[in-house]
ZAMARGU-4260 file (C-alpha; in steps of 0.2 Angstrom, whole numbers, plus 5000, padded with zeros to 4 digits):
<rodrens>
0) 5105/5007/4885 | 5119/4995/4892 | 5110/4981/4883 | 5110/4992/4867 | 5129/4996/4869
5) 5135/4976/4873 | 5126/4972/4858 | 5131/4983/4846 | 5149/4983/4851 | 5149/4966/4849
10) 5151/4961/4867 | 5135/4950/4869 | 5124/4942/4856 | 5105/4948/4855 | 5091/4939/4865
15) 5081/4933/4854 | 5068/4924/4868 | 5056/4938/4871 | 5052/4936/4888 | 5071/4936/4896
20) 5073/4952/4886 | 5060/4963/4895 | 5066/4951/4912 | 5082/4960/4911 | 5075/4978/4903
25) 5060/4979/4916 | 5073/4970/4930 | 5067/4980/4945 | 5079/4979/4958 | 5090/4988/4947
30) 5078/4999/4936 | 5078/5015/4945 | 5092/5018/4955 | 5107/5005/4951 | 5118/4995/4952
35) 5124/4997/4932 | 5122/4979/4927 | 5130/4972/4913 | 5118/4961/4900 | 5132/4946/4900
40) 5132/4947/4917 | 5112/4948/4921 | 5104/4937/4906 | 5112/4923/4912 | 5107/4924/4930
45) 5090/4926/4923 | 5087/4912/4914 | 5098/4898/4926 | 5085/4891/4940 | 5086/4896/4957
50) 5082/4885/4972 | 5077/4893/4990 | 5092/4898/5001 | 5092/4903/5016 | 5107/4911/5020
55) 5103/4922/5002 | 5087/4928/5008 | 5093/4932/5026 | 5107/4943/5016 | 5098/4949/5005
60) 5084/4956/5019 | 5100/4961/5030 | 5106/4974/5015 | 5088/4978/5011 | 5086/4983/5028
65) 5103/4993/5030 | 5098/5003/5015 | 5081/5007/5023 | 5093/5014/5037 | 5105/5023/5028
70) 5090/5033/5016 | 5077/5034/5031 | 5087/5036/5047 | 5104/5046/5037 | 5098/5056/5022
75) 5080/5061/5027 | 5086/5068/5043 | 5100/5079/5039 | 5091/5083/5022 | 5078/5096/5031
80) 5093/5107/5039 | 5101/5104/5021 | 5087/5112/5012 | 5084/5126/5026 | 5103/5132/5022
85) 5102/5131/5003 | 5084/5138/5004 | 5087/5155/5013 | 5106/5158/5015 | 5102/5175/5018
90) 5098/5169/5034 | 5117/5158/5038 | 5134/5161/5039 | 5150/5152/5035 | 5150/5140/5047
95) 5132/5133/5043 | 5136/5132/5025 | 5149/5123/5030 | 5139/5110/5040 | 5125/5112/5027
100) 5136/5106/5013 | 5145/5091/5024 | 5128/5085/5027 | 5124/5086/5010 | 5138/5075/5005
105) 5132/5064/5019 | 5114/5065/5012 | 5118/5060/4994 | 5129/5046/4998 | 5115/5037/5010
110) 5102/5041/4997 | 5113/5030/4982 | 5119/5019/4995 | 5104/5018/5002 | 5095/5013/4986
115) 5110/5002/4979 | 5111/4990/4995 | 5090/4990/4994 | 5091/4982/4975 | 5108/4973/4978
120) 5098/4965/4995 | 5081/4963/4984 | 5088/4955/4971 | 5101/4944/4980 | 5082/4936/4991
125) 5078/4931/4973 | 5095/4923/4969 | 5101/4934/4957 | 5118/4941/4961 | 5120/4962/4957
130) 5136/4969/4955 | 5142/4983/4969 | 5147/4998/4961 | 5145/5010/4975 | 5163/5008/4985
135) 5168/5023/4993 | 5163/5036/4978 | 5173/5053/4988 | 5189/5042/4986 | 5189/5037/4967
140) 5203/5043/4958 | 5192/5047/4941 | 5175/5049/4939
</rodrens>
């Protein structure tokens, strides 16, 4: 959709060549969960060459694995207590709702940070460069 909005407004011209369209419409490390990325900002990653670079790649697995950690080691482990409190509340009083709802706070924000630093880190091994979006969401001042 982004690429549907920057052309129509205006913002960037249509790609014509086939190929680098369903590049950056198909780009996986940001299909399914994020980062938003912006077609003037992403078609011309995709079509420059990229050489092998070490220190890239090694940050690029760093994050992948950080966002492994966060979904995996955070979000999956408080998300069972989550879904045992929601599930039967007839069960829990106020100060496990209270825990309960924390934790889901906690498990939402690992499961998109997760997910974002695992694209970011994905595509960063192949030398493209994603935007972060994801900075300290529970302290934005608008949506």
């Amino acid at each position: 959709m982004s690429y549907i909005i920057d052309v129509y407004s205006g913002a960037q011209k249509p790609e014509y060549h086939w190929g680098y369209f369903c590049l950056y419409v198909a780009y996986f490390p940001q299909l399914v969960a994020g980062p938003i990325e912006r077609s003037g900002r992403l078609l011309p990653q995709l079509r420059s060459k990229h050489q092998f670079d070490y220190a890239q790649v090694t940050e690029g697995f760093r994050l992948i694995l950080w966002g492994l950690f966060l979904k995996v080691a955070v979000a999956d482990r408080v998300a069972p207590f989550v879904n045992q409190v929601y599930t039967t509340p007839e069960s829990y009083t106020g100060p496990s709702f209270a825990m309960a709802t924390f934790f889901f706070a906690c498990q939402i924000f690992c499961d998109f940070a997760g997910y974002s630093c695992i694209a970011i880190g994905t595509a960063r091994t192949m030398g493209v460069e994603l935007m972060q979006n994801f900075r300290r969401p529970y302290f934005a001042k608008s949506v």
